[in-house]
DOSEVO-899824 format. One record per residue: x, y, z of N, C-alpha, C in turn. Coordinates in steps of 0.001 Angstrom, whole numbers, plus 500000, padded with zeros to 6 digits. Layout:
<nodes>
NODE     nX     nY     nZ    caX    caY    caZ     cX     cY     cZ
NODE      X      Y      Z      X      Y      Z      X      Y      Z
...
</nodes>
This chain:
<nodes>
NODE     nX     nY     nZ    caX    caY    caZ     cX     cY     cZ
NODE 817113 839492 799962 816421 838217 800145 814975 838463 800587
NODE 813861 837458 799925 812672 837476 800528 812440 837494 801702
NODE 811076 837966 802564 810801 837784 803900 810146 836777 803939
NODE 809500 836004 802647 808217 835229 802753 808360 835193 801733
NODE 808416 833696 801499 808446 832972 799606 806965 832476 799387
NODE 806327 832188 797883 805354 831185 797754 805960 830023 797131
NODE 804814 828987 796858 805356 827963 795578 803708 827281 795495
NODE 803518 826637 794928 802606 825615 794787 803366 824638 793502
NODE 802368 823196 794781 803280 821836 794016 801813 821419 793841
NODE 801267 820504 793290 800455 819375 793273 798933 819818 793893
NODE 798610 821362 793813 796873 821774 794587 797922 822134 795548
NODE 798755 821979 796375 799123 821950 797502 799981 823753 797466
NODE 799340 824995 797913 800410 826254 798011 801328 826327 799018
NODE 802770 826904 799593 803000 826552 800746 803508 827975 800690
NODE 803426 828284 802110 803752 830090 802281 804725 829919 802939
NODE 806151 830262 803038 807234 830065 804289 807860 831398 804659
NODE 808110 831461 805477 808692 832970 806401 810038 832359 806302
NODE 810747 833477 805523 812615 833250 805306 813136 834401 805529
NODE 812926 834748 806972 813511 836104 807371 813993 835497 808996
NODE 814870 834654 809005 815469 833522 810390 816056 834601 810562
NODE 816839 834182 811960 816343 833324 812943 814721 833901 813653
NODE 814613 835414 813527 813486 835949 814034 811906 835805 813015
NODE 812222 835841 811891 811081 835865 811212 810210 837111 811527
NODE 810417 838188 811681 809790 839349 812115 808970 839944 811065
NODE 807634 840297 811477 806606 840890 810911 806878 842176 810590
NODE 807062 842639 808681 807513 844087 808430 806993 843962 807641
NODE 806797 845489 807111 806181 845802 805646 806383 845491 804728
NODE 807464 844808 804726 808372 843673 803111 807163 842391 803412
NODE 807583 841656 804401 806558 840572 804705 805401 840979 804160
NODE 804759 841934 804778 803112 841733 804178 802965 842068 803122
NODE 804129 842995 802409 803650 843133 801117 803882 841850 800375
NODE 805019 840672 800712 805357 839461 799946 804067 838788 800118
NODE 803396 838544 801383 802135 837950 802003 800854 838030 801088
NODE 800941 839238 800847 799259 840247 800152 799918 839189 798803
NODE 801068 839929 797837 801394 838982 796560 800973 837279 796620
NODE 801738 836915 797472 801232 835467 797557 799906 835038 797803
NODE 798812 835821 798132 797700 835574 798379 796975 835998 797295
NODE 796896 837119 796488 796952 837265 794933 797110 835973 794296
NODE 798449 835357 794570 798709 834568 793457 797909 833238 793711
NODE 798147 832999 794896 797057 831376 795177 795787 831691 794761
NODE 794680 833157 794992 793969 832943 794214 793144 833006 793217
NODE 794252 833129 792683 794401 832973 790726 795260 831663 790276
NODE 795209 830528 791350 796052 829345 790709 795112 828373 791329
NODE 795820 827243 790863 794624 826157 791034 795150 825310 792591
NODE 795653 826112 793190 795466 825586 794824 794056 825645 795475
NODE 794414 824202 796488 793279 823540 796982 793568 823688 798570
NODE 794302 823890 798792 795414 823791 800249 796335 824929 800288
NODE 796484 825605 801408 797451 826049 801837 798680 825886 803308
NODE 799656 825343 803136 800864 825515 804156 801428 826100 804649
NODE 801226 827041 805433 802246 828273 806366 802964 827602 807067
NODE 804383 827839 806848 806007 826975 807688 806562 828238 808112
NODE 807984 828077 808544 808790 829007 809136 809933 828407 808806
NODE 810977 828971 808074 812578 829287 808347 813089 829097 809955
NODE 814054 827982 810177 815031 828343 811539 813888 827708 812063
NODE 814818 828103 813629 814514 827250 814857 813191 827898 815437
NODE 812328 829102 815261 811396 829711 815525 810214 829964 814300
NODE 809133 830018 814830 808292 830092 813556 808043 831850 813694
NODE 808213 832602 814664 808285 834106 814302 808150 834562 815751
NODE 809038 835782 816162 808830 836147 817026 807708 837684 817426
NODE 807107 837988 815903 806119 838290 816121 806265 840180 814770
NODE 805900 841477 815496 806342 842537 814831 807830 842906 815132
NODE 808177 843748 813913 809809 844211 813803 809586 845622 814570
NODE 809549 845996 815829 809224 846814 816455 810500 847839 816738
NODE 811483 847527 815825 812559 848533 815842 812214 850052 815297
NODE 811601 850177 814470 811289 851783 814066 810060 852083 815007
NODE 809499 851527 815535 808162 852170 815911 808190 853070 817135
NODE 809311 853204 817995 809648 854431 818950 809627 855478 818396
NODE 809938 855547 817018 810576 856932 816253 809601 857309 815063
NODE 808284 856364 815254 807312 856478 814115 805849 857233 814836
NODE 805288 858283 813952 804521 859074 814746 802846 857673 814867
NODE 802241 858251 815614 800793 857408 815842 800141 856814 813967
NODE 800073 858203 813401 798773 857574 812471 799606 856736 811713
NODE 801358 857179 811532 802089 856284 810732 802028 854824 811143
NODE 801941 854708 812490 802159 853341 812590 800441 852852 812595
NODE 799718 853580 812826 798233 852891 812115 797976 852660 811200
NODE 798598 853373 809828 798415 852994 808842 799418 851669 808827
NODE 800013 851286 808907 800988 849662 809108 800252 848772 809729
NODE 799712 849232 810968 799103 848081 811378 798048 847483 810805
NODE 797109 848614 810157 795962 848200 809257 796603 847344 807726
NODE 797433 847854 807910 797862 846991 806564 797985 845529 806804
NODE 798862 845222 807911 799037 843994 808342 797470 843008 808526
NODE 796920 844011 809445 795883 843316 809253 795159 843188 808050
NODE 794521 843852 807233 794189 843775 806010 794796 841985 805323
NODE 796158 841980 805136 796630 841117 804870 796467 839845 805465
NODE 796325 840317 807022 796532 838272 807509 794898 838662 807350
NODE 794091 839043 807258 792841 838623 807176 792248 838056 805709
NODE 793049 838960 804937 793108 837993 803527 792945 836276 802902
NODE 794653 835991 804211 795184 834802 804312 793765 833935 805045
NODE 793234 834960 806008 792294 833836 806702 790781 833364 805895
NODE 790797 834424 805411 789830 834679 804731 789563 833380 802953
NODE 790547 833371 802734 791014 832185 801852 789806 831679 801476
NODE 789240 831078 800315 788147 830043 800410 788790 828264 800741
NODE 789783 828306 801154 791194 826779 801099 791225 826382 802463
NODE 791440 825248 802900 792270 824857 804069 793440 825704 804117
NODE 793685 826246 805386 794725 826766 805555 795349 825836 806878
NODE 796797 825405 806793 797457 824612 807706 798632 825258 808219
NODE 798998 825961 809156 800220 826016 810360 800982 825506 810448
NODE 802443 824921 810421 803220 823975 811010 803700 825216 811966
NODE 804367 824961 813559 804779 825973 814299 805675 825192 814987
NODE 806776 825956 815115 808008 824910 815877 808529 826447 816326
NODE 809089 826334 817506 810216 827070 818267 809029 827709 818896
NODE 809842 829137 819244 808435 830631 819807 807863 830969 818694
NODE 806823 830805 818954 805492 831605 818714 804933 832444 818845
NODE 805059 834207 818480 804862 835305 819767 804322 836361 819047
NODE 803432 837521 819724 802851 838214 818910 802268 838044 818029
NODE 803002 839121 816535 802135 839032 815268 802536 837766 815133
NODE 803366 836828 815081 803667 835152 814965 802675 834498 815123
NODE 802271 834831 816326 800822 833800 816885 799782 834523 816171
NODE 799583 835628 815661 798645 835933 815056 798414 835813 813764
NODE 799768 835583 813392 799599 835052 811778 799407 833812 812070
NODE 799826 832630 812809 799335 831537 813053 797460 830991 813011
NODE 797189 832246 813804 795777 831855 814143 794783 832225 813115
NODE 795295 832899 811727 794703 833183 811013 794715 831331 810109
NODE 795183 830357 810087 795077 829200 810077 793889 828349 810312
NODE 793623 827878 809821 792045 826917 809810 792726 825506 811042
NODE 793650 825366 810881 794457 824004 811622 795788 824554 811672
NODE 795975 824238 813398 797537 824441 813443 798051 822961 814038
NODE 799161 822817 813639 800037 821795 814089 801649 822156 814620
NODE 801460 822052 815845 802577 822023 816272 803753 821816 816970
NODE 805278 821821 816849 805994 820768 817599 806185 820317 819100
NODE 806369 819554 819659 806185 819430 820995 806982 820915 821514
NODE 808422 821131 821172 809070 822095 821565 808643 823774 821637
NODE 807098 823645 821247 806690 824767 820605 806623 825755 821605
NODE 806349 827300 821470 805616 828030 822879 805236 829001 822433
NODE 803811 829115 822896 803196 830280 821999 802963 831619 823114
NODE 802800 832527 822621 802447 834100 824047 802042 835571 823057
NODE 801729 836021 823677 801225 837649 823547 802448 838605 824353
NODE 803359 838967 823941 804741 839783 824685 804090 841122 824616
NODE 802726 841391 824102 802242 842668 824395 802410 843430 825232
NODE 801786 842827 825962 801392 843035 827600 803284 843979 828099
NODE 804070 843520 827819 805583 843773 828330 805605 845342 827937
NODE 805348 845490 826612 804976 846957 825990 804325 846959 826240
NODE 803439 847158 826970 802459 848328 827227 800724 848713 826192
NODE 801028 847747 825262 800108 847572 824114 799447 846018 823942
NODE 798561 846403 823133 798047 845303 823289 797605 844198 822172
NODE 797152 843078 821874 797228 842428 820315 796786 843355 819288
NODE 797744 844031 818267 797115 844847 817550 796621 843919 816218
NODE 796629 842899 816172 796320 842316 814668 795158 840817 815194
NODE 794573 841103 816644 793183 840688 816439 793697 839228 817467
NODE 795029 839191 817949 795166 837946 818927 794393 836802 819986
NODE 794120 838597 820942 793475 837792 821980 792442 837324 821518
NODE 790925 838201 820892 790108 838040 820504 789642 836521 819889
NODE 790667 836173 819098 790775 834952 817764 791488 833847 818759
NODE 792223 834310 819987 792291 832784 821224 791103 832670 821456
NODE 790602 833189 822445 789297 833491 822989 788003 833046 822412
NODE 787805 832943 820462 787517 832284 819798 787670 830847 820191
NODE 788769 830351 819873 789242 829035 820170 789248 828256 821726
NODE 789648 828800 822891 790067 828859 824169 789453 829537 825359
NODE 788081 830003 824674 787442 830808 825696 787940 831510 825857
NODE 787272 832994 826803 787252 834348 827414 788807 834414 828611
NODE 788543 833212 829192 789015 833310 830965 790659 832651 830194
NODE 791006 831801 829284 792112 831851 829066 793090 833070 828181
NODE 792150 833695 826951 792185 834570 826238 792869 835555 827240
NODE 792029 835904 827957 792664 837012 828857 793715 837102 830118
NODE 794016 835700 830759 794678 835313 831260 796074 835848 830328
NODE 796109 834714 828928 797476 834574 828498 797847 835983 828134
NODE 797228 836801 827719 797753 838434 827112 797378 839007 828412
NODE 797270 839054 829620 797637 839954 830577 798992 839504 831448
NODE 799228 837836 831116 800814 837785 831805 801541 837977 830707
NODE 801547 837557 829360 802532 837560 828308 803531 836198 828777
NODE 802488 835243 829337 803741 834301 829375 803423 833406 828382
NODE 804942 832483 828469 805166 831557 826963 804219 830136 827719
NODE 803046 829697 826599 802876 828941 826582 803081 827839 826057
NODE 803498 826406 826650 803554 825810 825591 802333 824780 824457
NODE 803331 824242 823856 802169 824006 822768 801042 822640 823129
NODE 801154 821906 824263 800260 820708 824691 799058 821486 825646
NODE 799738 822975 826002 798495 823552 827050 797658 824335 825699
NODE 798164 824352 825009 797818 825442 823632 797164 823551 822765
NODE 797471 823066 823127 796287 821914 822479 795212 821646 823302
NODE 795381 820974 824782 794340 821124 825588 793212 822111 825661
NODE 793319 823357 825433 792796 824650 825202 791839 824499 824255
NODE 792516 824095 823230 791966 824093 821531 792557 824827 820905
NODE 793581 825676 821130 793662 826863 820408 795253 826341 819255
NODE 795576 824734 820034 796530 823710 818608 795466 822395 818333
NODE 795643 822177 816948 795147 820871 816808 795555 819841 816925
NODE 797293 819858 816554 798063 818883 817127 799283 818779 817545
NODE 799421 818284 818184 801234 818756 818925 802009 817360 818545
NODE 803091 817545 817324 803529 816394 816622 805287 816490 817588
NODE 805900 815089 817379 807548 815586 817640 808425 816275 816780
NODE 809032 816942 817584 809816 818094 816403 810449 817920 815086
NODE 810916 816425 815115 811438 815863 813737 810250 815467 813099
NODE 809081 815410 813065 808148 815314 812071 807337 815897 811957
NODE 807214 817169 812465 806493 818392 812450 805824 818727 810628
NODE 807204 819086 809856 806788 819051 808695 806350 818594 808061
NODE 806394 817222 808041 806226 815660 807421 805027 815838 807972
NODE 804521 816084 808938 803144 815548 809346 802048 816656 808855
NODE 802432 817950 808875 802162 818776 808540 801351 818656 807393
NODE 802457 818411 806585 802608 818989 805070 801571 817533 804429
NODE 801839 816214 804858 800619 815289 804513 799678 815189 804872
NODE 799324 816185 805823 797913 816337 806191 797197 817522 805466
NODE 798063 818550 804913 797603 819331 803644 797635 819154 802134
NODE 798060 818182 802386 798244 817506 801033 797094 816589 801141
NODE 796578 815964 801922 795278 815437 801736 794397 816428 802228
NODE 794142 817331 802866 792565 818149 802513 792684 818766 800625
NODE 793972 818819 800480 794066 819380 798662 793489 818551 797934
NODE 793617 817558 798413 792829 816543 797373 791415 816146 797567
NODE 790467 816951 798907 789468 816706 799236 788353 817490 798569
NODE 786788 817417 798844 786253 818580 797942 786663 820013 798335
NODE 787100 820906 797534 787582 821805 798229 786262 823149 798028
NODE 785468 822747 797222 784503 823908 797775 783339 823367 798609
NODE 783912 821993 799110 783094 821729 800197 783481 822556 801363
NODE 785338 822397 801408 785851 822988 802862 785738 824811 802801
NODE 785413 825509 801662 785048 826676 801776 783982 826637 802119
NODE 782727 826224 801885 781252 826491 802534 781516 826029 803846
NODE 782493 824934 804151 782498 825294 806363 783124 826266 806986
NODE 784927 826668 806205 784977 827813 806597 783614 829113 806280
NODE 782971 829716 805861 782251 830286 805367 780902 830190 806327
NODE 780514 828589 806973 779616 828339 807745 780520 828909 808997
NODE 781565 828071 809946 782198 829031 810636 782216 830206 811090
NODE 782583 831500 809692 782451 832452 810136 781473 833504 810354
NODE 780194 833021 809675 778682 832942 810202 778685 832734 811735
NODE 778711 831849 812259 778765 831556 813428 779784 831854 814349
NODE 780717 832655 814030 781384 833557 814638 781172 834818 815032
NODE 780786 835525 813943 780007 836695 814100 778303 836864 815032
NODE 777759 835962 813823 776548 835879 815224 775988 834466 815512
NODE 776532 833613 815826 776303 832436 816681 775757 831137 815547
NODE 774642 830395 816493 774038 829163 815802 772994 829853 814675
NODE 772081 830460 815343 771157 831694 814496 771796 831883 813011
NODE 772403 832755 813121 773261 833186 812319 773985 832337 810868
NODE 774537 831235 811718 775002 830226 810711 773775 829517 810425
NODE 772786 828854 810839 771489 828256 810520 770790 829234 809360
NODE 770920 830873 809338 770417 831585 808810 770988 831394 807287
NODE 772377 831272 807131 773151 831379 806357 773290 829849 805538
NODE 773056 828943 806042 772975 827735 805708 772956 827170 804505
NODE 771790 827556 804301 771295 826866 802650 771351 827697 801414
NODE 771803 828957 801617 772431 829622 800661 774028 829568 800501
NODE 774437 828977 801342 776136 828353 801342 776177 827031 800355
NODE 775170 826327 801287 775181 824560 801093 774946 824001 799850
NODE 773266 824617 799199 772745 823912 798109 773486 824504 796924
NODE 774839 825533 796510 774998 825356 795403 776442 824332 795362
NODE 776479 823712 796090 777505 822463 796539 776795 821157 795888
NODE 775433 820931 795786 775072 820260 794733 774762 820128 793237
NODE 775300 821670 792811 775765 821362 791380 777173 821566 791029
NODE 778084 820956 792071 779088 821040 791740 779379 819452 791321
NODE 780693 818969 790493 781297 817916 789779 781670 817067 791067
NODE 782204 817610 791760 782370 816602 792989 781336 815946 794232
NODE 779920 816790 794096 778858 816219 794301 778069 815297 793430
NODE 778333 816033 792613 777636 814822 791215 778146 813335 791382
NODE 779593 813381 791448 780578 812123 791353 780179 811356 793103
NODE 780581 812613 793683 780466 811869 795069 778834 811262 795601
NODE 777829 811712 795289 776745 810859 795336 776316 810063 794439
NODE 777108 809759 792951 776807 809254 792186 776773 807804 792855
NODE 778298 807772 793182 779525 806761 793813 778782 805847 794890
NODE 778382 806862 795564 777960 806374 796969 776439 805753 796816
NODE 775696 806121 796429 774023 805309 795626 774819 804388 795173
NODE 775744 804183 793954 775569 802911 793444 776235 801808 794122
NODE 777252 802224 795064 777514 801127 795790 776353 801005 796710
NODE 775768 801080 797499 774380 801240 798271 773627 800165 797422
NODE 773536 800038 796397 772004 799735 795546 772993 797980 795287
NODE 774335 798692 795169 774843 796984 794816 775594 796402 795994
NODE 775108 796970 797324 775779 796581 798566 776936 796426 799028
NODE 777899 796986 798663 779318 796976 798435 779759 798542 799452
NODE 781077 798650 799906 781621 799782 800463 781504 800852 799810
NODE 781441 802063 800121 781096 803103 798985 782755 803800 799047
NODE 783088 803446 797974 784323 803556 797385 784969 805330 797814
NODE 786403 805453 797775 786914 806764 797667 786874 807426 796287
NODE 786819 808745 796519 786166 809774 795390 787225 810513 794741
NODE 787841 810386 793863 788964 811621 793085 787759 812685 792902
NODE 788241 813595 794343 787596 814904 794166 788304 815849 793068
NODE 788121 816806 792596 788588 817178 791356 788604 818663 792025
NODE 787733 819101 792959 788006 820752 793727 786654 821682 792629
NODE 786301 821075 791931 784776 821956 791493 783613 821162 791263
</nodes>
């Protein structure tokens, strides 16, 4: 059985982890992961959905061989992993989270490779690093710390305790904390409408983003208008300011746009 299926319905791709009740991060996974990320993009997805199998969305790496695995072996794995969720983050698409149960480790780190997470009240997210003796190897704390500042970043991966998911919204580091029976449902229609939005609009913000991640306002200001202005010869700028002038000129609401994604 798969560790990690794809599909795409309607623009909409959805990635799900089917390796329950644990969902554990292994070299089957990322190699299913890397494929599925191949395949979205070479298909006409606009959106992507990361879910979870079972009552947990992942409890993180399959850390059963790694007592008995020498150093560079398990560096070469870890680089792989990473390689891969950076792929996923890397996406030019909305990428969306649904997260229900624990959340832990590589779990939360495949999570945070997500543009938007949503997740269930019951949720609880942590770094179990810290317990071993090691520390986020696939870029954790760093990418909270992003989201949640320095002083929580380092807080949560030096206790390894479970947080849950309303302190993990307060933070910033969830966007929304839905009830557990509509986790998916809420999820999944909220990626289903950025799919239908301009979608190489939402790549030039991710893209602005990570400008400004690396080196700040500078940086993204620098990067700006070589992102931005070829967004005006695209079909969905054409349409979408067409739309919006002519209601303007004939005083009327400026109507919704069948973005088309080029």
């Amino acid at each position: 059985m798969p560790h990690l299926t794809y599909s795409l319905d309607d623009g909409l791709a959805t990635l799900v982890l089917t390796n329950p009740p644990q969902n554990r991060i292994d070299p089957r996974m990322a190699d299913e992961l890397d494929e599925a990320v191949d395949a979205i993009g070479h298909s006409g997805a606009r959106a992507v959905l990361v879910r979870a199998e079972g009552p947990d969305f992942s409890f993180g790496g399959d850390i059963a061989d790694w007592p008995d695995t020498d150093v560079h072996t398990l560096r070469t794995v870890f680089e792989r992993y990473m390689q891969v969720f950076n792929r996923l983050e890397r996406l030019p698409l909305p990428v969306i989270a649904a997260v229900q149960g624990l959340c832990f480790g590589g779990g939360l780190e495949l999570a945070l490779r997500a543009d938007v997470i949503f997740a269930a009240e019951s949720a609880r997210f942590g770094h179990p690093e810290q317990t071993l003796g090691i520390v986020t190897l696939l870029g954790g704390i760093y990418r909270v710390a992003e989201r949640a500042g320095r002083a929580r970043a380092a807080e949560w991966a030096l206790t390894s305790e479970q947080v849950p998911a309303i302190v993990m919204a307060d933070a910033g580091v969830v966007n929304r904390v839905i009830a557990d029976d509509a986790l998916l449902a809420e999820a999944t229609a909220f990626a289903r409408r950025v799919a239908k939005g301009p979608t190489r609009a939402h790549a030039a913000h991710k893209a602005l983003l990570r400008a400004w991640a690396v080196g700040g306002v500078a940086a993204a200001d620098e990067a700006m208008f070589d992102i931005a202005m070829p967004l005006f010869e695209t079909d969905d700028v054409k349409a979408g300011l067409d739309s919006a002038v002519k209601a303007a000129k004939a005083g009327l609401a400026r109507p919704a746009v069948d973005f088309q994604g080029r």
